[in-house]
N, C-alpha and C positions, 0 to 999 in steps of 0.2 A: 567487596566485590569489585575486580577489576573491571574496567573501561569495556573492555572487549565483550565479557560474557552480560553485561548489561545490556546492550546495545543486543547482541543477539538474544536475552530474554526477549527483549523489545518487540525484535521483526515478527518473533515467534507468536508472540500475544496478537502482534497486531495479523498474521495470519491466518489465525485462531479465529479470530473475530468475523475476518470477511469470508473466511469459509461458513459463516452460521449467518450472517447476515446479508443474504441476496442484494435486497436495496445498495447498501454499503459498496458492495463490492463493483454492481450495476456502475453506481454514481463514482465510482475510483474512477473504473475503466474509460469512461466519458470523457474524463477529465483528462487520463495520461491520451488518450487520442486527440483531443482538444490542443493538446501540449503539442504534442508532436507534427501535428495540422498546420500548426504554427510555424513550426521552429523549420517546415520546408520551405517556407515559402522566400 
């Protein structure tokens, strides 16, 4: 399996997941704003 199509099974799994797991997805979102909070200042 090349590089490539791993990496995209990957994102896909991991998409997969925070569409089923509310919390999950909640606690991502926090975080990339939390990130981003940051990174203006």
């Amino acid at each position: 399996m090349d590089r490539r199509k791993l990496m995209m099974t990957t994102v896909a799994l991991g998409a997969a997941y925070l569409m089923r797991n509310d919390r999950s997805r909640k606690k991502l979102m926090n975080q990339f704003q939390a990130f981003a909070g940051k990174s203006r200042r």
